[in-house]
C-alpha positions as CSV (number, residue, x, y, z in Angstrom):
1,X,84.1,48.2,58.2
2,X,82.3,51.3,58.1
3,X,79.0,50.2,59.4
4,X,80.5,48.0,61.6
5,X,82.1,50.9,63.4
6,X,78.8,52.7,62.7
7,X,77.3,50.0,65.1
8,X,80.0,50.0,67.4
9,X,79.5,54.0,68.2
10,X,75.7,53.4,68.8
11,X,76.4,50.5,71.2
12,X,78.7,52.0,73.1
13,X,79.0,54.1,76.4
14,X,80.4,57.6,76.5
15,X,84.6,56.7,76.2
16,X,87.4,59.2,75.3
17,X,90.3,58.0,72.6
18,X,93.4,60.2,73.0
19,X,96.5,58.9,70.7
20,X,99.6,60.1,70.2
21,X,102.1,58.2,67.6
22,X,100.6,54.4,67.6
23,X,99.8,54.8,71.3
24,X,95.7,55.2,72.4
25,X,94.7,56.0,75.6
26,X,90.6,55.0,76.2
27,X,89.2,56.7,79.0
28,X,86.4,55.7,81.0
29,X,83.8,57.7,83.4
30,X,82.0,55.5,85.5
31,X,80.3,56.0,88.8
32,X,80.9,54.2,92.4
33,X,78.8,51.0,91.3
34,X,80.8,50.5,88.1
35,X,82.8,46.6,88.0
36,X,85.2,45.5,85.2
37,X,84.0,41.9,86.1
38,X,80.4,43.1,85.4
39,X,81.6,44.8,82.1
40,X,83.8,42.2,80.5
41,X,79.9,40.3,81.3
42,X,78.0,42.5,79.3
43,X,81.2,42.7,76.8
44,X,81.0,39.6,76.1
45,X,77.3,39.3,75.4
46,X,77.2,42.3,72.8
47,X,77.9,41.0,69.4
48,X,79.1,44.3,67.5
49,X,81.2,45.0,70.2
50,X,83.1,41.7,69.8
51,X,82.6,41.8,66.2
52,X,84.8,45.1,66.7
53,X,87.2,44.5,69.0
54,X,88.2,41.0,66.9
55,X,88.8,43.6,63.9
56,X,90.6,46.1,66.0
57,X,93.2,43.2,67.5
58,X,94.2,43.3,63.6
59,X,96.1,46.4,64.5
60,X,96.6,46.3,68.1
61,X,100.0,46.0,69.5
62,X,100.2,45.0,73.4
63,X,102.5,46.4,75.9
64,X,105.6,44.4,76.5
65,X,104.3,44.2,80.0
66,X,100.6,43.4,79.2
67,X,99.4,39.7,80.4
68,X,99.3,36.9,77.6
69,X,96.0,38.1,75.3
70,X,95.4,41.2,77.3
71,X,95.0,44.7,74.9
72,X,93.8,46.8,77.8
73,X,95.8,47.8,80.3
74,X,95.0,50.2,83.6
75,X,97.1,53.4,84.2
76,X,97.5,54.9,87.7
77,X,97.1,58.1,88.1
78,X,100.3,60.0,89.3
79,X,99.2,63.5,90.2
80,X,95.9,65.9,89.9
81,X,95.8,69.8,90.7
């Protein structure tokens, strides 16, 4: 599991974890030509990262709210000063 997440790390792009309790927050900076389409794409074609996320789902629990299968869910921002 350890090199696994070793791999993971270097494969990666720069993502924030905040948790609090069993809830974790991932947040992603990406730049006007980002597309979730286009990353679930290149998700899906990187083996650690799926190799990962299928031993992460061990321990994942969805939202009551969260689409059949889905573990990500967006947030909307509700104020910034």
């Amino acid at each position: 599991m350890v090199q696994l997440f070793l791999e993971f790390l270097n494969s990666a792009e720069p993502l924030y974890f905040f948790v609090s309790g069993n809830l974790l927050v991932m947040k992603i900076e990406v730049d006007e030509n980002f597309s979730f389409e286009k990353k679930a794409r290149m998700d899906a074609n990187n083996d650690v990262l799926m190799k990962w996320e299928n031993l992460m789902s061990e321990f994942q629990q969805p939202f009551p709210w969260a689409k059949k299968g889905e573990k990500w869910v967006l947030v909307e921002p509700i104020f910034q000063f």
